[in-house]
NUPA-462713 format. One record per atom (N, C-alpha, C, O): z, x, y. Coordinates in pm, whole numbers, plus 50000, padded with zeros to 5 digits. Example, Ala and Ser with C-alpha at 12.3 -4.5 7.8 and 13.67 -1.06 7.14 Angstrom:
BEGIN
507805131949431;507805123049550;507805132049670;508465142449668;507085128549775;507145136749894;507875129050003;508045134150114;
REM end
This chain:
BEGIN
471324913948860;471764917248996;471964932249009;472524938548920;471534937849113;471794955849162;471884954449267;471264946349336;473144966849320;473584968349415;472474976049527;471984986749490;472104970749659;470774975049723;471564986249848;470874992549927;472574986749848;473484997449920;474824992949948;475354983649887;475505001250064;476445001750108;476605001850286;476025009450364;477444992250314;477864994950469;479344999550528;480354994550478;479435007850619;480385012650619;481095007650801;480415007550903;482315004650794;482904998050914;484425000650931;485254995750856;484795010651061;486115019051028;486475006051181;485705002551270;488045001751151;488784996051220;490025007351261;490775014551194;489825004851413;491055015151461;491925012351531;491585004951624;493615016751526;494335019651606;494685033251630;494305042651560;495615034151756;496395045551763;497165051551637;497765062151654;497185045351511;498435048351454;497465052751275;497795061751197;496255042751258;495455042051111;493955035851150;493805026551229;493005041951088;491865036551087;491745032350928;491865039750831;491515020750930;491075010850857;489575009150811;488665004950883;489455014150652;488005013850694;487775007350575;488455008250473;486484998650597;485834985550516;484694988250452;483794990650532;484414988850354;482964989450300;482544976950231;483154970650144;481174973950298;480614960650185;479284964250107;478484973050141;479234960450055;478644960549906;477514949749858;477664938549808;476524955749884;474934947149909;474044944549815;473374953849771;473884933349774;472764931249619;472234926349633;472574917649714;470524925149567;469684925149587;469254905049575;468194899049591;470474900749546;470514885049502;471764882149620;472834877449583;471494885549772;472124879349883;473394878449847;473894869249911;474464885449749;475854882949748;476524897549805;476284908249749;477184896449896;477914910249911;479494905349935;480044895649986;480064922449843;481544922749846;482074935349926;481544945149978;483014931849915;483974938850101;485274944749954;485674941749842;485404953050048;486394969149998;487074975850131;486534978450238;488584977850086;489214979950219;490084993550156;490614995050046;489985002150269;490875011950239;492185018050337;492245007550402;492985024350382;493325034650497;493665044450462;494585045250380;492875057850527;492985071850532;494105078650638;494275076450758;494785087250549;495485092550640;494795107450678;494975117650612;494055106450788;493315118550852;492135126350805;491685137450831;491755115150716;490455118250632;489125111350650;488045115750610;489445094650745;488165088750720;487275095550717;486765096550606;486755102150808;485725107650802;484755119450686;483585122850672;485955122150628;485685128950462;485315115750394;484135116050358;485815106250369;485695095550274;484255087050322;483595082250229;483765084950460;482385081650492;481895095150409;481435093450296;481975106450454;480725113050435;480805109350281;479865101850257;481445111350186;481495106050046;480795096949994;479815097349919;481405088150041;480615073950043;478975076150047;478205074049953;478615081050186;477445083850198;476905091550052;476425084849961;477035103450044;476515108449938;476485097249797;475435092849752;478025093449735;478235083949652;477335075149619;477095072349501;476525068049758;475975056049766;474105057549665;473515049449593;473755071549710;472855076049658;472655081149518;471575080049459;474165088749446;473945093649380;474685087549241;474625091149123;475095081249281;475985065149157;475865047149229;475765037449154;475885046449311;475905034049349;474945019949391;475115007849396;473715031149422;472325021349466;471655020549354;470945029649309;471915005349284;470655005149169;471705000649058;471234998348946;473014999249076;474354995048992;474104985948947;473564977749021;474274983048841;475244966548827;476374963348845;477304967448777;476454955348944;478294953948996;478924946148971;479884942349039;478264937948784;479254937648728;479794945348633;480914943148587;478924956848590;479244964848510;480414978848611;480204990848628;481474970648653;482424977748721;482874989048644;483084998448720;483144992448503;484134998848416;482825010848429;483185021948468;481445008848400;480705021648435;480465028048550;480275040148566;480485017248650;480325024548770;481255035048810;480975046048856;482575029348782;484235034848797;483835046948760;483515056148834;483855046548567;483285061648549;482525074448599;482885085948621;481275067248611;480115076948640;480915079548813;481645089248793;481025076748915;481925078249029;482885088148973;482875098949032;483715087248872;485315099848881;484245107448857;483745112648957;483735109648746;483225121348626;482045126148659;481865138348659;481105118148691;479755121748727;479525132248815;478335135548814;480425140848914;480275150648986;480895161348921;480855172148981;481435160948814;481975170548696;483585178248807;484305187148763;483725172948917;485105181748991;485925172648978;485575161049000;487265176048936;488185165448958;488295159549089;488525166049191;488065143649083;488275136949178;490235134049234;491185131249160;490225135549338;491385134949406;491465123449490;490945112649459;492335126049634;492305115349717;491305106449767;491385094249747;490225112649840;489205108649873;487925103049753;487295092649771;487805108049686;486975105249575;487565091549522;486715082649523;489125086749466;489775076849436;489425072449563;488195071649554;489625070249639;489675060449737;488155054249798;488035043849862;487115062849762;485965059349766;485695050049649;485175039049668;486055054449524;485835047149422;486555036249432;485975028049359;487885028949499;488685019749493;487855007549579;487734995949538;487085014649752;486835002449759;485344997449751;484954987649815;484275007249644;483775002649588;483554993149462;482514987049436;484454993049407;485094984549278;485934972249287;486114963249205;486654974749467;486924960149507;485914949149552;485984936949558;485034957449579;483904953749634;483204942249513;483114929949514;482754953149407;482174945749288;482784938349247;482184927849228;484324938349205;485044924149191;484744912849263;484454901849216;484854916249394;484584903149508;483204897349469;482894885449462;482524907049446;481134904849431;480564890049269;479854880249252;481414897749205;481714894349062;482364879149033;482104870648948;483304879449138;484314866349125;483694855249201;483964843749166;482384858149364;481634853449422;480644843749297;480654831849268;479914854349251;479044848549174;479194838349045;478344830249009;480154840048999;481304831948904;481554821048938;481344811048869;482104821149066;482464811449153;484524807949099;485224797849105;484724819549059;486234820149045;486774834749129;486144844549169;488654829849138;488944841349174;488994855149137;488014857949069;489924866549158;489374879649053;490624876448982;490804883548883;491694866049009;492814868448912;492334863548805;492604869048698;491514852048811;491204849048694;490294855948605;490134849748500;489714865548612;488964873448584;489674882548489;489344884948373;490704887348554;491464895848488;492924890348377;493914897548364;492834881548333;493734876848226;494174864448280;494794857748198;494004857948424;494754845248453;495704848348501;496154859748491;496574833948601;497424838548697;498804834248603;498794824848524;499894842648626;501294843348560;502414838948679;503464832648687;501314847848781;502684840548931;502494831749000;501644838649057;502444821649058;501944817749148;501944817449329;501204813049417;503494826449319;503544830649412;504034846949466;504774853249390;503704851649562;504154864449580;505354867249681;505334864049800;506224872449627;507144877649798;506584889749841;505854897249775;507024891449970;506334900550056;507744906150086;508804901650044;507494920850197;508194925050250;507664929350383;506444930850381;508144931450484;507924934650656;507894948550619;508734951450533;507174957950659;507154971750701;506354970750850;505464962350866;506704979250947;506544982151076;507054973351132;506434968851229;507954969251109;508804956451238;509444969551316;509334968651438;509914978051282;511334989851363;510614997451491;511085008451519;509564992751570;508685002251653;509684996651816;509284990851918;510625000051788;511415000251874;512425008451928;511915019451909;513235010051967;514005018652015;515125022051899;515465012851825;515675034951882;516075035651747;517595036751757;518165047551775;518055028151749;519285024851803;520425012251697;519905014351587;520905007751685;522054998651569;521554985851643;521104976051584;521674986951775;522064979351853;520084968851839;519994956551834;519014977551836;517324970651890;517184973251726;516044970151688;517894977251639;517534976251467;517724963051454;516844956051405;518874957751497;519924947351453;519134936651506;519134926951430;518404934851619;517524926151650;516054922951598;515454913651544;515794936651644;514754938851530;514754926551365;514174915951340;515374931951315;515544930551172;516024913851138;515674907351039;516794910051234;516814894051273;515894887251283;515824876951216;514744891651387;513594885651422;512484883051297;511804872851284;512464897951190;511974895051057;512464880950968;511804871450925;513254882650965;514354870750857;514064855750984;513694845350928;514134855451052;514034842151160;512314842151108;511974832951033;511284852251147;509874849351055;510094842850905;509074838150855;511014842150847;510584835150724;510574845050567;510504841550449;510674857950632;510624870750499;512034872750430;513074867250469;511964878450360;513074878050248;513624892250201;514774893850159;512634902850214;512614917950223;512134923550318;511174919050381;512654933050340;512444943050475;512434956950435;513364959950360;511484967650471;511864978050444;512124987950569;511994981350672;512445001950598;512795010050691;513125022550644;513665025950539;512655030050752;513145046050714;513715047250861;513215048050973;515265046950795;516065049650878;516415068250932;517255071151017;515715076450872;516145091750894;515425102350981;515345114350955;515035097651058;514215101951187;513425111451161;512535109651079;513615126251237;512145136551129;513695144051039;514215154751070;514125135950939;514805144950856;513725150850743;512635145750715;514325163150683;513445174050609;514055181750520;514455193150542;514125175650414;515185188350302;516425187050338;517145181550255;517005191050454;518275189550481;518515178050577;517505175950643;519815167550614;520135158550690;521645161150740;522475154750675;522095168550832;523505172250888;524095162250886;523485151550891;525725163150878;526495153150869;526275144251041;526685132651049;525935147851107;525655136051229;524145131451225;523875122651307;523185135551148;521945128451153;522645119751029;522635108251074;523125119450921;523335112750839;524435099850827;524625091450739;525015102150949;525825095350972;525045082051056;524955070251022;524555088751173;523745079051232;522645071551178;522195061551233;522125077651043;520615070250998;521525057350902;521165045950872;522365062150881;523765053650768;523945043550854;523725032950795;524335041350999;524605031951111;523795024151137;524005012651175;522445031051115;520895022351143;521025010351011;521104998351039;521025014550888;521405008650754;521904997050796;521324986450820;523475001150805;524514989750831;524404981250933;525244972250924;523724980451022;523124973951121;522094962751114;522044951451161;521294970051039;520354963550954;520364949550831;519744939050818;521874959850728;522134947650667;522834935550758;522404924050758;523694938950816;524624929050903;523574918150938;523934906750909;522294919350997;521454912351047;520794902350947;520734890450980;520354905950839;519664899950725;520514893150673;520254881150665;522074898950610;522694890650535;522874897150405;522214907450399;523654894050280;523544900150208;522604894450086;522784899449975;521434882050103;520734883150017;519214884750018;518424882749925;518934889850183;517354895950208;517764910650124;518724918350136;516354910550020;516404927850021;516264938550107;515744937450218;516714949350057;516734958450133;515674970850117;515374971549998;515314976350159;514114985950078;514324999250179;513975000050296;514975008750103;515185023350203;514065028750193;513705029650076;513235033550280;512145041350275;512825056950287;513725058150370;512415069150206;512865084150271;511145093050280;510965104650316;510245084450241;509085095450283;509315106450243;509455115350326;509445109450099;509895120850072;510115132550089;509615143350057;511245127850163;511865139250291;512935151550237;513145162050297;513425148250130;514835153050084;514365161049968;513285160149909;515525170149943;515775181849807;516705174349749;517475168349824;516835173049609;517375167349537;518945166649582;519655156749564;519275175749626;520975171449624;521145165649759;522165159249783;519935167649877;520625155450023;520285144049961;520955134750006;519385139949862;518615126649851;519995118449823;520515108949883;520495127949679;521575122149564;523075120349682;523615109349682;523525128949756;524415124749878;524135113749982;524995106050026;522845113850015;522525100550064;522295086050012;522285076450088;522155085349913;521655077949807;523315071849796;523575060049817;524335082149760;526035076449770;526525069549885;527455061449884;525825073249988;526335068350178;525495056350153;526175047350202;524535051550110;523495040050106;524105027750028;523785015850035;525165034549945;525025026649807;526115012649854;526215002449787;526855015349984;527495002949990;526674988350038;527144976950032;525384992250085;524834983850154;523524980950059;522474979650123;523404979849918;522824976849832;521454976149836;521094964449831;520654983049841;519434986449892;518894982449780;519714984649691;517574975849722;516964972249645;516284982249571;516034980549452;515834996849656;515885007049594;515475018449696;514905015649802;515815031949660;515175039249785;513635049149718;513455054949610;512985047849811;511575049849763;511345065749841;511475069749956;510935072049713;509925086749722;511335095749823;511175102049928;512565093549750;513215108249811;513205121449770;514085128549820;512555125749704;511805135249740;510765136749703;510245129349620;509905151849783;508635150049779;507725149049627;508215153749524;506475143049628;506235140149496;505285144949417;504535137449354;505155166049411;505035170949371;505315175349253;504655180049160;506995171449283;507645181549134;508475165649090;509525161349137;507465158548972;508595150648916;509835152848850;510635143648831;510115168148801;511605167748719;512515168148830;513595163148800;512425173348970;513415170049078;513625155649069;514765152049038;512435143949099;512935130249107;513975129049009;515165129549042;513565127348879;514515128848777;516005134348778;516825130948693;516215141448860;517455143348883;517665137449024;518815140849052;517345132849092;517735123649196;518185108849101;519315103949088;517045104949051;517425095348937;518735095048801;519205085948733;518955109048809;519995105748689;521475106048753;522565103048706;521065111148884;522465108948996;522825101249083;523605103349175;521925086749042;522565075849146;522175061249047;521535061948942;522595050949095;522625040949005;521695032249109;521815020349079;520985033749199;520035030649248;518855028649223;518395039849202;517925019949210;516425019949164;515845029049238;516355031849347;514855034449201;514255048549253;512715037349268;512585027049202;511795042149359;510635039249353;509735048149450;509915052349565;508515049749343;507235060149416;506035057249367;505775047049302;505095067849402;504005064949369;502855063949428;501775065249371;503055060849582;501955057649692;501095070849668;499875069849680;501585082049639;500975095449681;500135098949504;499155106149517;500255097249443;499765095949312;498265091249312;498085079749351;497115098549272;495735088249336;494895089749151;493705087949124;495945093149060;495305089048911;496145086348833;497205092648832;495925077548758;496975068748622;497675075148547;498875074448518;496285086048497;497135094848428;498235102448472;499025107648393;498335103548626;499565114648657;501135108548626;502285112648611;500415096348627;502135085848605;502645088848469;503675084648416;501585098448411;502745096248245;503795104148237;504765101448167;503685116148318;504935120548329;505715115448418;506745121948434;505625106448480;506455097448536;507385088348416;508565084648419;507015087648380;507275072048243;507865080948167;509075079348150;507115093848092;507995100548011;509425101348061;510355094248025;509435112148159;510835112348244;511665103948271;512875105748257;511055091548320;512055081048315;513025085248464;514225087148479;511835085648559;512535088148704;512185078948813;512395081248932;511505065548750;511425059448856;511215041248828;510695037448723;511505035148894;512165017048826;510795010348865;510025003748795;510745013448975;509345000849071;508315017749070;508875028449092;506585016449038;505825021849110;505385016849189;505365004649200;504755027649297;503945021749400;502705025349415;502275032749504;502015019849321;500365025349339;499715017449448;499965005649470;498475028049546;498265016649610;496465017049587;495775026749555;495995002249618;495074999949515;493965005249565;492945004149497;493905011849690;492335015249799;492925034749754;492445041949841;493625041849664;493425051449673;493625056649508;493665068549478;493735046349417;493835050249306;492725039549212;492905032949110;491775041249284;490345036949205;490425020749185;489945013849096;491125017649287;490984997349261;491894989449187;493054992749161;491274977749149;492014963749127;492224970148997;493374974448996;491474973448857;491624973148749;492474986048699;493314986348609;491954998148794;492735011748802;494395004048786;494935004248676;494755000748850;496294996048863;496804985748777;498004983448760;495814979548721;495504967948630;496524973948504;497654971448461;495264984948469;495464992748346;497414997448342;498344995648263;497135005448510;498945012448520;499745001048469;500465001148369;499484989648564;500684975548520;501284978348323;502244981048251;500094975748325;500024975948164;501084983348096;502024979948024;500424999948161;501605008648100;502825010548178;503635018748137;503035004548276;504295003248335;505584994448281;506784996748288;504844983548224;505354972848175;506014978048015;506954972247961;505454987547967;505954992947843;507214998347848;508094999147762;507145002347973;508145017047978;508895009048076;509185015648175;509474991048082;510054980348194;509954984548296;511114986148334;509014988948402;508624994148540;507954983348589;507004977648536;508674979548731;508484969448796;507384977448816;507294989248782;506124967548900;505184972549040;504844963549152;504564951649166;505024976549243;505004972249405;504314978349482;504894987449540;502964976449512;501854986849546;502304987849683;503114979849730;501814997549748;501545007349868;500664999649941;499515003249913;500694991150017;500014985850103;500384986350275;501124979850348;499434997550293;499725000050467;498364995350527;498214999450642;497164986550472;496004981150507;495624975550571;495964980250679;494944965650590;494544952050676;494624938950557;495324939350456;493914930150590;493954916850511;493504919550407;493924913050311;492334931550379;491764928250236;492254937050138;492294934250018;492724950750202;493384954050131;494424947650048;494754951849937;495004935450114;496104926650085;496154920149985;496914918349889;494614914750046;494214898949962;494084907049833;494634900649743;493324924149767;493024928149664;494544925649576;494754919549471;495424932849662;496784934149579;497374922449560;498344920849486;496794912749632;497304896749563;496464892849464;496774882249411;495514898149425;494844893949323;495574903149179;496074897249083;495514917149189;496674922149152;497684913849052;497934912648932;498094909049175;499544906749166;499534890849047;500164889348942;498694882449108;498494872849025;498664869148892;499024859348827;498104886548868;498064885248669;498704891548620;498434893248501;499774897948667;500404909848612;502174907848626;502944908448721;502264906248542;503624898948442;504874909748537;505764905248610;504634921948514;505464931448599;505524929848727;506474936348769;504814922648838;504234925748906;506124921649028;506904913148985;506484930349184;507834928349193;507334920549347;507294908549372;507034930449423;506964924349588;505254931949639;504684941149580;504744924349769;503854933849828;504784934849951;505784928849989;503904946850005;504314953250195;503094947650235;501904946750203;504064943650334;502564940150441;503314939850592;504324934450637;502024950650657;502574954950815;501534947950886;500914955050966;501134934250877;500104935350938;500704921051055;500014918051153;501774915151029;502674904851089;503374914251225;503994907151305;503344929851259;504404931351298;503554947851369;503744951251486;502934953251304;502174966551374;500544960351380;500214957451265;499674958251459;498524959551473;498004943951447;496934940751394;499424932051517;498854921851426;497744914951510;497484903051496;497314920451569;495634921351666;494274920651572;493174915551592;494944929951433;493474932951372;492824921351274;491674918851236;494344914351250;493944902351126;492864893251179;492234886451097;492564892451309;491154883151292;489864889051273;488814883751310;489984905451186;488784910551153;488524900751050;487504894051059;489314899150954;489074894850806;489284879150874;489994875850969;488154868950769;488484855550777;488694853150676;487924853650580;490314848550678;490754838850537;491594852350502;491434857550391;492444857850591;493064865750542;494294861650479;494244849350490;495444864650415;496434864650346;497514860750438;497904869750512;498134847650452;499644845250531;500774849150452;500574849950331;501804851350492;503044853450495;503254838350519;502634832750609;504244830550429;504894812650468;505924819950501;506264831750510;506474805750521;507734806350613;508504809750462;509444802050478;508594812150409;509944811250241;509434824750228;509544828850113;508874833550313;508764847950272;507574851850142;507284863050099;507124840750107;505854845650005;504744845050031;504584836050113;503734850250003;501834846849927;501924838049872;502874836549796;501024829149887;500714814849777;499374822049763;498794826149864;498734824149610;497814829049536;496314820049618;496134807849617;495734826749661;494124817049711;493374814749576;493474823449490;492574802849552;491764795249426;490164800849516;489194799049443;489924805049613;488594812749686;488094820949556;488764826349467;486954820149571;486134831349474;486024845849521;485984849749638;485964852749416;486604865449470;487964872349531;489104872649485;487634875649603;488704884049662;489144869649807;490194869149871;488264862749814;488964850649930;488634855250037;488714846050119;488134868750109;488194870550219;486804873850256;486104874650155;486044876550391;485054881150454;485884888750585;487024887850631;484844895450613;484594909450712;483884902450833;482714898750819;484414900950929;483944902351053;483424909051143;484114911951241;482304912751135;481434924451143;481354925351272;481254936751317;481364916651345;481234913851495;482834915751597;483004921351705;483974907351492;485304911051525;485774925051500;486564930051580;485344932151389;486084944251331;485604954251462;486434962151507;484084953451528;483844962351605;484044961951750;483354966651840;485054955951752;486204953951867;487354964051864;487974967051966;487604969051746;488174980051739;488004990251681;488624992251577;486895001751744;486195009451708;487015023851637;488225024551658;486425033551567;487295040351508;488515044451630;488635039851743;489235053651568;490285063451722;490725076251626;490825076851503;490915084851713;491635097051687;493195094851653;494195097251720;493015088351503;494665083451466;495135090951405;494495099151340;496755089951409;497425103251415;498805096651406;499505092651499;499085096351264;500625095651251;501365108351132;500945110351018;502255113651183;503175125851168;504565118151203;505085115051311;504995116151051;506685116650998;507125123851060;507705117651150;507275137551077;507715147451106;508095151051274;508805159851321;507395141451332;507135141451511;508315130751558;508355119651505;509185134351653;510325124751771;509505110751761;508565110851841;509585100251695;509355084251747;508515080651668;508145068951656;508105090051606;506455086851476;506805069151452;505925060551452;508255066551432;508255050451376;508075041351486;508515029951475;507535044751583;507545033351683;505815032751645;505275021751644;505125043651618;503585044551560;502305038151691;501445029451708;503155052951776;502065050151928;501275060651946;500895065651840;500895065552041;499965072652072;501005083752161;501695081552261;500775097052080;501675107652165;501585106852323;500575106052393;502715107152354;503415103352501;503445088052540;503675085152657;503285081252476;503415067752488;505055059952512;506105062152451;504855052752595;506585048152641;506745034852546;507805028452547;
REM end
């Protein structure tokens, strides 16, 4: 079997374009690869494009572990964001492709399933008015869905510094929040690594009555010996990682010993097995993992395959119940959320899902545009939007 090309299919909102690649062989089987760019698709097509010509047409896609290679290395420049993320959902692709032809799933592929089920967590439920009062409802309406974790970034465009009245009020959003859930839905503080080590470690103390499951990426995740001292000053689980797009950068993560849960996510750090490998060494060094999933269904369905075999493995995010839940009838056989808040593992070959080639182009790319840093970014509309 050889791969006879590549197709490329960007899904859009106001807020992320979603973009899909499938993966074409010359024996009628093709596999689907999902990614989201933050303000790059269009770098990552043109990639692709080139990619497709100069490593990818003429592959064997089951020989995934060479393709992977020749993709980082074969252009001799260190590959970064875009390059990982080209390579991720070509390699989800070949899995799907791989597990198709098998006629098994990819968990089984990769060592067999250990979980059988997954919990999830809600991200983008808060696109509401930012207030104690539309949190508190908000955050009800999650838990009445059936979920069990919730996450939120309660700190509006905070930046290095958070004044005692922004901090007071993002603290109110918190407590509001828990009141609603209860005290045994988790809690998951998002800070978008917003903070300098000593607002993180002061906020991190204002947080700590309302038991947060952990607060993720307070500060930015450039300089790991800062995390490290955010970490050696709170008794809080620390978790990061989304921004990380190679394995190797995590070892000074692990050395240091600055962070409990990673968050690799699997469409920007070279795929299913890329993260496979991290689990591995995460699990050495007792590091939960909880990938970065801001995708559509297949991105999903990959990290449930993921998740399947991997002994460490803690919660997925999934925004797709709650921001943009319009797009899930691109993918057929996408990934539910049950009512008990988990994934039940799919026995589908492959990756379980297909691309709706006809549905996806119902929502054609857009000029998407989300900035942390901008008045309302968490409601995730279209500037001037009510």
């Amino acid at each position: 079997m050889r791969i006879t090309g590549i197709s490329t299919h960007v899904v859009g909102t106001p807020w992320r374009n979603l973009t899909y690649v499938l993966v074409h062989t010359d024996e009628g089987l093709t596999g689907v690869g999902e990614t989201r760019m933050l303000g790059h698709t269009d770098a990552l097509l043109g990639y692709l494009h080139e990619a497709e010509a100069n490593h990818i047409a003429g592959s064997d896609p089951f020989a995934v572990e060479d393709l992977v290679r020749r993709m980082k290395y074969g252009d001799y420049g260190r590959a970064g964001e875009i390059v990982m993320s080209g390579i991720a959902v070509i390699e989800m692709a070949c899995w799907d492709i791989k597990g198709k032809a098998l006629g098994v799933p990819v968990w089984q592929l990769l060592g067999g399933k250990v979980n059988e089920k997954v919990k999830a967590y809600a991200n983008g439920w808060y696109t509401t008015e930012r207030t104690p009062e539309a949190y508190h409802k908000a955050a009800a309406a999650v838990v009445e869905r059936g979920y069990r974790a919730l996450k939120i970034d309660p700190f509006g465009t905070g930046h290095f510094e958070l004044d005692h009245a922004a901090t007071a009020y993002s603290v109110s959003l918190i407590e509001a929040v828990r009141d609603a859930i209860g005290p045994e839905t988790e809690l998951l503080v998002e800070m978008h690594g917003r903070f300098s080590p000593a607002t993180a470690i002061r906020v991190a103390k204002d947080l700590a009555p309302f038991k947060p499951s952990w607060i993720e990426e307070p500060v930015p995740p450039e300089n790991l010996k800062a995390l490290a001292k955010v970490a050696a000053h709170t008794d809080l689980p620390i978790a990061t990682g989304e921004r990380i797009h190679d394995r190797y950068e995590f070892r000074e993560l692990f050395e240091l010993q600055a962070a409990d849960i990673i968050q690799p996510d699997l469409g920007h750090i070279g795929g299913i097995n890329e993260v496979r490998k991290l689990a591995a060494t995460a699990e050495t060094h007792y590091v939960l993992v909880a990938p970065h999933n801001v995708g559509g269904s297949v991105l999903t369905a990959a990290s449930l395959q993921l998740a399947g075999c991997t002994p460490n493995f803690k919660i997925l995010e999934h925004f797709n119940d709650f921001a943009d839940s319009e797009i899930k009838k691109v993918v057929k056989g996408a990934p539910v959320v049950g009512e008990d808040g988990y994934f039940t593992l799919s026995d589908a070959p492959g990756l379980g899902v297909e691309l709706d080639v006809d549905a996806a182009a119902e929502f054609p790319q857009q000029q998407a545009r989300f900035d942390l840093w901008a008045e309302g970014w968490e409601r995730r509309q279209p500037k001037g939007a009510k």
